[in-house]
N, C-alpha and C positions, 0 to 999 in steps of 0.2 A: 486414585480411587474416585471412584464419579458419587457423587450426589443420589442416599435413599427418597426415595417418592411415595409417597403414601398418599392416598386418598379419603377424606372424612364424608361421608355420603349418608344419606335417612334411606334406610331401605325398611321393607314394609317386615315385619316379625321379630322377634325377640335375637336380632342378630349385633354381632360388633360391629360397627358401620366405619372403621378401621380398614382399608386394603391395600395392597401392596400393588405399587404401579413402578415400581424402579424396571425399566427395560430387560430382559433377559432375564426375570426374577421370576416370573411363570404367574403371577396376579393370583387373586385369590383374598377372601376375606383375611383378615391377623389373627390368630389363638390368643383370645387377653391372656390366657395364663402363659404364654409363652413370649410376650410381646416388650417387655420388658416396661411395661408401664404401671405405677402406681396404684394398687388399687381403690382408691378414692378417685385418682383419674377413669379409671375402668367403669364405676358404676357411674358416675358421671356422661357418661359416652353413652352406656344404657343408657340413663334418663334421657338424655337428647335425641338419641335416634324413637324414643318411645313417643315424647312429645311430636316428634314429627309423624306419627299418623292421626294426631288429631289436627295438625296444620295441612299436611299435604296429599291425604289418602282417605279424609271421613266421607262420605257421602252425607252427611248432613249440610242444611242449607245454611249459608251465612248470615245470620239475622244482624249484626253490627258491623259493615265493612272497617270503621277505622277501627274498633277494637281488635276486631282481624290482621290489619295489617300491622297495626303496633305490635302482637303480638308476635308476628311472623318475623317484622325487622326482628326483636329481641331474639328472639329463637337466632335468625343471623348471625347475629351479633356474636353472640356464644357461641356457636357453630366456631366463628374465626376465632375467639378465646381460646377456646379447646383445640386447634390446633396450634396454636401457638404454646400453649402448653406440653402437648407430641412431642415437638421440636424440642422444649426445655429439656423434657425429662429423657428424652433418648438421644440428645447431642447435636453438634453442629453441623453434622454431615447428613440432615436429616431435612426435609423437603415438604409439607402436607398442603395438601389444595384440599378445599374445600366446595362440594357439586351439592347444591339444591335443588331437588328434582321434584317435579312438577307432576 
């Protein structure tokens, strides 16, 4: 059996930024309530993809670039936490990359 692939992404709206990228699996956001993940993980995944429309979707202008970018790494950061956490709670045959979109 091959290795699941999921993908952790900031996408713009109150969506689960969770998606299915295993080959021949048809893509597609995850159903948190069907996804078999934790729900403290689930709203965690909200808050992150939330946070990320005020890092990579505001139209407001950047008045402190290194506060900005500190804060962007950290957002990173957690981004890779949180998939690494995927992995924990849904087992070892499980795969997530994580895309910061611009």
């Amino acid at each position: 059996m091959s290795r699941r692939l999921l993908g952790l992404m900031a996408e713009l709206g109150n969506t689960f930024p969770v998606w299915e990228r295993t080959p021949g699996e048809g893509g597609g956001e995850l159903d948190p309530e069907t996804s078999g993940l934790s729900e403290q993980l689930i709203q965690e995944l909200f808050a992150w993809n939330a946070r990320s429309h005020e890092l990579l979707f505001s139209d407001a202008p950047i008045e402190d670039k290194y506060d900005y970018e500190k804060e962007f790494d950290q957002w990173k950061k957690e981004g890779r936490s949180l998939a690494k956490r995927i992995e924990i709670e849904l087992g070892q045959e499980i795969d997530v990359h994580v895309a910061y979109r611009y």
